[in-house]
C-alpha positions as CSV (number, residue, x, y, z in Angstrom):
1,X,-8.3,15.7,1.6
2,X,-6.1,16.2,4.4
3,X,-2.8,14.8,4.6
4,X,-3.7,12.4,7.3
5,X,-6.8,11.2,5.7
6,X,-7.2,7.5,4.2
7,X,-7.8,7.3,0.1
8,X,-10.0,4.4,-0.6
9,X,-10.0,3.4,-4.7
10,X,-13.6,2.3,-4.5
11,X,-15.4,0.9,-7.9
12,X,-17.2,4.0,-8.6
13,X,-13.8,5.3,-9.6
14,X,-13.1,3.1,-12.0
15,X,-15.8,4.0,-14.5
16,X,-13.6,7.6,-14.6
17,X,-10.7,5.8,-15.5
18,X,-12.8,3.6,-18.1
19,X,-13.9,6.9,-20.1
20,X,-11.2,8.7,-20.3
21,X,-8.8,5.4,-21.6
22,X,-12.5,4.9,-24.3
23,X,-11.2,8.7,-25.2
24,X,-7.6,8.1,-25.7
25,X,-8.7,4.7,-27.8
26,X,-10.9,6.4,-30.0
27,X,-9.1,9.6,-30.3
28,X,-5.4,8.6,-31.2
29,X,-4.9,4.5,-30.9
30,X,-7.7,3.8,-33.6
31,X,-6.4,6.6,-35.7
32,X,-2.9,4.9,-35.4
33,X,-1.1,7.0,-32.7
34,X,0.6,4.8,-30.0
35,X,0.0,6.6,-26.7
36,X,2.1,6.9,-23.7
37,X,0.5,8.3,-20.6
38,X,4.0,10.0,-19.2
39,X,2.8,11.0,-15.5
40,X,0.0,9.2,-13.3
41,X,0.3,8.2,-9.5
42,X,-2.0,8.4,-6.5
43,X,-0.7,10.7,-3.7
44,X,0.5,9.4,-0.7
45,X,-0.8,10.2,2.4
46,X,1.0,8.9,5.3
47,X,0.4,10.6,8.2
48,X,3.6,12.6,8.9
49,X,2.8,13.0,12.4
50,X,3.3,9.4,13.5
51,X,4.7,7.7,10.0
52,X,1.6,5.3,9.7
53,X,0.7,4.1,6.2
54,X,-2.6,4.7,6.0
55,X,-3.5,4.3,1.9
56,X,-0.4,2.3,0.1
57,X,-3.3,-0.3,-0.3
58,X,-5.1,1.7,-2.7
59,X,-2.7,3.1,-4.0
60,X,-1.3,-0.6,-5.6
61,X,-5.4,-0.8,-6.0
62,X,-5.5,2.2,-8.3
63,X,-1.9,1.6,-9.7
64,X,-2.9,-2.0,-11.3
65,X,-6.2,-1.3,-12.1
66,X,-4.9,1.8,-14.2
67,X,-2.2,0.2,-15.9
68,X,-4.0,-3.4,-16.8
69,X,-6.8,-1.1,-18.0
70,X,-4.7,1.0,-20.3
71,X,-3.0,-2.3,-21.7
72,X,-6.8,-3.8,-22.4
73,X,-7.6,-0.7,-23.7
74,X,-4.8,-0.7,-26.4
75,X,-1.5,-1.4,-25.1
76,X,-1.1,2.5,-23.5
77,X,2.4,2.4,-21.8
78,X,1.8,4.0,-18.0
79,X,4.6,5.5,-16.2
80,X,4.6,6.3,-12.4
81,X,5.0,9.6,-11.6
82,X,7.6,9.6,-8.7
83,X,8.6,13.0,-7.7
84,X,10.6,12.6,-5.2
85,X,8.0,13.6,-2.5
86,X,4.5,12.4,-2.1
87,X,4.4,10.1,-5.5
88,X,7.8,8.8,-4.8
89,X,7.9,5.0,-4.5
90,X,11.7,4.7,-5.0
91,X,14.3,6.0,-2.8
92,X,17.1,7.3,-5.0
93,X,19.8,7.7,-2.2
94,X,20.0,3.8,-2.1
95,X,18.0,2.7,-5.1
96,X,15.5,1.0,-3.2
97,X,11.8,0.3,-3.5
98,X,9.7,2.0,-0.6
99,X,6.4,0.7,-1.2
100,X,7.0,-3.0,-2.3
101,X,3.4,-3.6,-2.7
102,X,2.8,-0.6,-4.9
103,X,5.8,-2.0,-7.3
104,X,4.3,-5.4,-7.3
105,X,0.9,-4.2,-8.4
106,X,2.3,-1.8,-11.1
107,X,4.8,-4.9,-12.4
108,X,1.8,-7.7,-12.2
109,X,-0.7,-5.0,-14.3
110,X,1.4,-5.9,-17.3
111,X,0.9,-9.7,-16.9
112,X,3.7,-10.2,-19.2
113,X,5.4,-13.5,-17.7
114,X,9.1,-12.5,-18.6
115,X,9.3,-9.6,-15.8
116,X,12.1,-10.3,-12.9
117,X,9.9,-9.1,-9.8
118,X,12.9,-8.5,-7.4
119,X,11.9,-8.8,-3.6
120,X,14.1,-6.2,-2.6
């Protein structure tokens, strides 16, 4: 896709997601291996042109749906994969969140009840 083109995280994706977490159960959680899934993300794609958000919907879509999965599946630990460019979700000059909503559904995949969800 173009970097001006919309990424929708439609249902027919999730069954992807589904298998390959079924692999990582049966392949190293069952046999006693914790697992830690080290870089994930969905790109962003903003257009550049005019600065319009055009996907950080789906992207929180496919964010908590990937992390709640992997804790279903087994308790898998996810961590974003910010780069600094089109994965980033946190500006390091100022230590701020850029996309909020993405944060929130990343946090609320856990569902643990003791995590400080700061509005900044």
């Amino acid at each position: 896709m173009g970097s001006n083109k919309t990424f929708i995280f439609k249902e027919n994706l999730k069954p992807d997601i589904d298998e390959d977490l079924r692999f990582i159960k049966q392949n190293f959680l069952d046999k006693g291996y914790p697992v830690v899934i080290g870089e994930f993300g969905a790109i962003n794609k903003q257009n550049l042109k005019t600065s319009a958000d055009n996907n950080t919907e789906e992207r929180a879509k496919y964010a908590n749906y990937m992390v709640s999965k992997a804790r279903e599946t087994g308790n898998i630990m996810c961590i974003w994969w910010d780069d600094g460019g089109q994965y980033r979700i946190l500006n390091r000059q100022d230590n701020t969140w850029i996309y909020n909503q993405l944060r929130i559904a990343l946090i609320s995949a856990t569902k643990r009840k003791n995590v400080l969800i700061n509005p900044q």
